[in-house]
N, C-alpha and C positions, 0 to 999 in steps of 0.2 A: 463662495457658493456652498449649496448643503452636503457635496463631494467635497468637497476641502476639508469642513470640518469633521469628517467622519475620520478614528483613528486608523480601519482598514478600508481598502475599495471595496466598492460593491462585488461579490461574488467571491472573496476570499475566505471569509469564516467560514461559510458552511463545507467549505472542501479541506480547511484547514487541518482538522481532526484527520484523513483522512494519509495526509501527509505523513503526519506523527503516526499514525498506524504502521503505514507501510515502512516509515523510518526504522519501526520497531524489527521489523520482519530481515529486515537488509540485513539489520545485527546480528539480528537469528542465527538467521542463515547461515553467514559468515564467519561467525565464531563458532557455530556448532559445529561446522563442515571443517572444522580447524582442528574440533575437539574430536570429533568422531574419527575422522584419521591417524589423528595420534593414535589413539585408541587400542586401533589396528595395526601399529607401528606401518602407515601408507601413506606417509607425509605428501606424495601425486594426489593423492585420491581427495586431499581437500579442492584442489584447484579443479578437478575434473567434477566433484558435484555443485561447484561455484558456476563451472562452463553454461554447465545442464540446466541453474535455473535460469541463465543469462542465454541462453537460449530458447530457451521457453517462452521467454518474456517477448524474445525479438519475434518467434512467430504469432503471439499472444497479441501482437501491435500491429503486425500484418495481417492478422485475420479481423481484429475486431475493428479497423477502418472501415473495410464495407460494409460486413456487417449491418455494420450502429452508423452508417452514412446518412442515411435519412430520418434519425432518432435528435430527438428535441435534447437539447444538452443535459438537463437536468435527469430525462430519462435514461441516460448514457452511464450519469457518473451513479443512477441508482441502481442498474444492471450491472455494472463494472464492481461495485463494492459490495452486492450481495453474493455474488459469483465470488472476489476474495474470500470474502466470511464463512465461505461454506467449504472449499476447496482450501486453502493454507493449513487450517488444526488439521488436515488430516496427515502433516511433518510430525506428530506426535505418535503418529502409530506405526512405521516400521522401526524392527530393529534390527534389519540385516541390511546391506550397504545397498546391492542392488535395487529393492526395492525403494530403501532412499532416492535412489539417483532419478526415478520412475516419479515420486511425488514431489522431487523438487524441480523436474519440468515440471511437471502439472501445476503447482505454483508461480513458476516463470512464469508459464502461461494466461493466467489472471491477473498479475503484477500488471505488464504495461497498461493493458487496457483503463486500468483505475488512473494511472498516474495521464494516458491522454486524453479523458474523459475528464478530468478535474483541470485540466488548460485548460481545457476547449471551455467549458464550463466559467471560469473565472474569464476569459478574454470575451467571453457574447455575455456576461455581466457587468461587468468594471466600466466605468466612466472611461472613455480614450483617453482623456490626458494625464489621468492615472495607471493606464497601463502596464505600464515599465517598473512600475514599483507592485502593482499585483503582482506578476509574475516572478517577482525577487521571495515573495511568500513561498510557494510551495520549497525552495531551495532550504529556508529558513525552517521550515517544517520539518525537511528530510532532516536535515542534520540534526534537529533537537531529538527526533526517533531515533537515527544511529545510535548519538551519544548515550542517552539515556540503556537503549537497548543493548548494547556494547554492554555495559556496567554490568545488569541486571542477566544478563543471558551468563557472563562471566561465573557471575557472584553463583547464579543455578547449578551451573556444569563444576564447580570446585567440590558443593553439595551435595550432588546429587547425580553427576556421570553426564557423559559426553552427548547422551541424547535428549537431555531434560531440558536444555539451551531451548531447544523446540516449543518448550512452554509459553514464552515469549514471544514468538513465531503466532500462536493461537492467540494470543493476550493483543497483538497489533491486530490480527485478523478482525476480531471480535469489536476494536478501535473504528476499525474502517467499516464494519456493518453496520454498526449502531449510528456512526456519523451519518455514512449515506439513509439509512431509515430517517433518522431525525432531522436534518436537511430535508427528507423527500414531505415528510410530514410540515414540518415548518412553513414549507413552498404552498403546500396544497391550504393552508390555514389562512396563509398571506392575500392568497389568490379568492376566496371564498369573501374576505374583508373586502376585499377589491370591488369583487363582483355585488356586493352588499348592498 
């Protein structure tokens, strides 16, 4: 069938980008939050602004359920990744810890939302019997962001200080708003041909 011959399911590419963004961000995150407390010789203080975006994120998941419950999927994942894109660069602007700790909930907090906005979105896309192999996509996404992002966040913070990791942090952010734009526009062009 013309699902078979396609190399991804219906509803994977366009959230694909969006994976690799946030993959980006995770690395950020995590290697900065590693560098920054060296930094300060407060080898705790990495795990505790690690806690904070990972909290963030849990309340980020719990609120944007109902929310975005009666929201069309597509309008979900493009709410969920302009709210990223606008809210993460702003990891580039403190440089003292507390208010770190302060913008890395506030990122927590638009994390989940993207990442259950782009399921939901590929599973009310995707052929059923393809299913089970969309959903091995986004996994494949994240990881290629980490890696890449790992690297690059590394290779910053050697150059450039414990807080410049965070550039990469904006550099995913920036990943995931332009995907969700370009998705939201792509949809909107498909649908117009449709209606035609």
């Amino acid at each position: 069938s013309h699902g078979r011959g396609r190399l991804l399911p219906r509803g994977v590419l366009p959230v694909l980008p969006l994976y690799l963004g946030i993959g980006l961000v995770f690395a950020a995150v995590d290697v900065s939050a590693v560098a920054v407390a060296k930094s300060i010789d407060a080898p705790v203080l990495a795990g505790l602004l690690v806690a904070g975006f990972a909290a963030g994120s849990v309340v980020g998941g719990l609120l944007f359920g109902p929310i975005s419950a009666h929201w069309a999927p597509a309008r979900r994942v493009l709410a969920a990744g302009l709210a990223f894109a606008v809210v993460v660069p702003f990891l580039l602007l403190p440089t003292v810890t507390p208010v770190l700790a302060i913008v890395m909930f506030a990122a927590g907090l638009v994390t989940a939302p993207v990442l259950i906005a782009s399921s939901s979105f590929i599973e009310s896309s995707t052929e059923r019997h393809r299913l089970t192999e969309a959903l091995t996509w986004p996994s494949i996404g994240l990881s290629a962001g980490v890696t890449v992002g790992a690297t690059l966040a590394g290779i910053r913070i050697d150059a450039d200080g414990p807080y410049s990791g965070f550039l990469l942090a904006a550099v995913g952010a920036a990943v995931v708003g332009v995907g969700a734009i370009v998705g939201a526009l792509l949809r909107r062009t498909k649908a117009r041909r449709a209606a035609a």
